[in-house]
C-alpha positions in Angstrom: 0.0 0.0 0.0 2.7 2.4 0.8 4.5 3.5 -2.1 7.9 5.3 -2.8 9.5 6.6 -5.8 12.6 8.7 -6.4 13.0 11.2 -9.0 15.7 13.5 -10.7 18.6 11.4 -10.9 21.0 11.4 -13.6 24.6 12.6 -14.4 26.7 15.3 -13.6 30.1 16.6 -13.8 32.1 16.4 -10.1 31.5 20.2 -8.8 28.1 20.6 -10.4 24.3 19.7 -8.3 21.4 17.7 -8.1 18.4 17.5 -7.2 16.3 14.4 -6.0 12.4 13.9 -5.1 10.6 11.2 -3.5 7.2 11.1 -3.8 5.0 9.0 -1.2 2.2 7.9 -1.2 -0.6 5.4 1.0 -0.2 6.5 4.6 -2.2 8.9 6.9 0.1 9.7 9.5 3.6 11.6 8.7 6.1 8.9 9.1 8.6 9.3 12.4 11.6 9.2 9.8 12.4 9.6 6.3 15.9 9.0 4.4 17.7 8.5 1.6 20.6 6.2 1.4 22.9 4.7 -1.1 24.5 1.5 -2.8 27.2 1.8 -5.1 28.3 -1.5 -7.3 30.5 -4.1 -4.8 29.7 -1.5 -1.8 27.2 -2.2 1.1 24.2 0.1 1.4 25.0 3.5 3.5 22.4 5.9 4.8 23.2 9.8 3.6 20.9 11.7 5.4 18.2 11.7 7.6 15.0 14.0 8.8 12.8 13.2 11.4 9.0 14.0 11.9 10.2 17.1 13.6 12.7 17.9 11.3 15.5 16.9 13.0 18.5 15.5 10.6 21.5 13.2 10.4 24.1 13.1 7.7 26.5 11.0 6.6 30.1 12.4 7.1 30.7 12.2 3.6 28.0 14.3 2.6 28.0 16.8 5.6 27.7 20.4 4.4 27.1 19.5 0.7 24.0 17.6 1.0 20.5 18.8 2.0 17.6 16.5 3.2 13.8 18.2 3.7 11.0 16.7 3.8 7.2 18.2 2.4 4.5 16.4 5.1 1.7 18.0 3.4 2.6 16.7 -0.2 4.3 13.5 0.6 7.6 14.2 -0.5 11.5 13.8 0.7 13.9 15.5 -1.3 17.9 15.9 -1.6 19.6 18.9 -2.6 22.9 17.7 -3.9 26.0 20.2 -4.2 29.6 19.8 -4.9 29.0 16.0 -6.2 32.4 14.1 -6.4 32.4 10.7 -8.2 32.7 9.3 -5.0 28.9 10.1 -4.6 27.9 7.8 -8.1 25.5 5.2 -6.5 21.8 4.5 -6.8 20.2 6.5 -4.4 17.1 5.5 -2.5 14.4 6.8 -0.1 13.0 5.2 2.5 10.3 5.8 5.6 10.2 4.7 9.2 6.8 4.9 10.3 7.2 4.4 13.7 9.7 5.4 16.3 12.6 3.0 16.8 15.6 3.5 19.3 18.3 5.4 17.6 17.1 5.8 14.8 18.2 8.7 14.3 21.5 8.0 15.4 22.3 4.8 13.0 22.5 5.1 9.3 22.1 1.6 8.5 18.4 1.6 7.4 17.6 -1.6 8.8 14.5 0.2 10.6 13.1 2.0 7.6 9.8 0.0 7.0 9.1 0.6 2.9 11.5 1.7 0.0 12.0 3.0 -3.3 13.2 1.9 -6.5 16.4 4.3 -6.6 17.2 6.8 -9.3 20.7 6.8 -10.5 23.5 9.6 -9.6 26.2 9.5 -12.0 29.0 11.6 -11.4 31.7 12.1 -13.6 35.4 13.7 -13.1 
């Protein structure tokens, strides 16, 4: 019933930005956490960054202070404002919701609480 798809992947040159979108659908309540993580080829999956209900957020040392997470409660929607993108950041990136509080969530980026999940979009970054 619940239902998540990413949005506005693609490639980019290292330096330049994107912009992803999830849009969600099939719930009534706003889930107690939303995120978007990422799997490249041969690599285990890593969570970027993460917003609570309250807006509260957790990023990925890798990401800190180039990446953006916000989330839209009214529309259904998570997005991720991507600057500076290195190669390192090529992956397929996926959102994901929690819709109930877990211990430390917040805190632990391995996703393993997040209840539903997208299909991924692509991020291609090139040198």
């Amino acid at each position: 019933q619940v239902h998540l798809e990413e949005s506005g992947g693609g490639s980019e040159q290292s330096g330049g930005s994107l912009t992803l979108s999830c849009a969600a659908s099939g719930y009534n309540s706003d889930p107690y956490c939303m995120g978007w993580f990422r799997q490249a080829p041969g690599k285990a999956r890593e969570g970027i960054a993460l917003i609570s209900r309250l807006e509260t957020t957790n990023y990925a040392n890798s990401v800190k202070g180039r990446f953006t997470i916000s989330r839209d409660n009214a529309k259904k929607t998570l997005s991720l404002q991507m600057n500076d993108l290195k190669p390192e950041d090529t992956a397929m990136y996926y959102c994901a919701l929690a819709l109930d509080p877990h211990n430390s969530i917040m805190s632990t980026m391995e996703g393993l609480e997040y209840d539903y999940w997208g299909q991924g979009t692509q991020v291609t970054v090139s040198s």
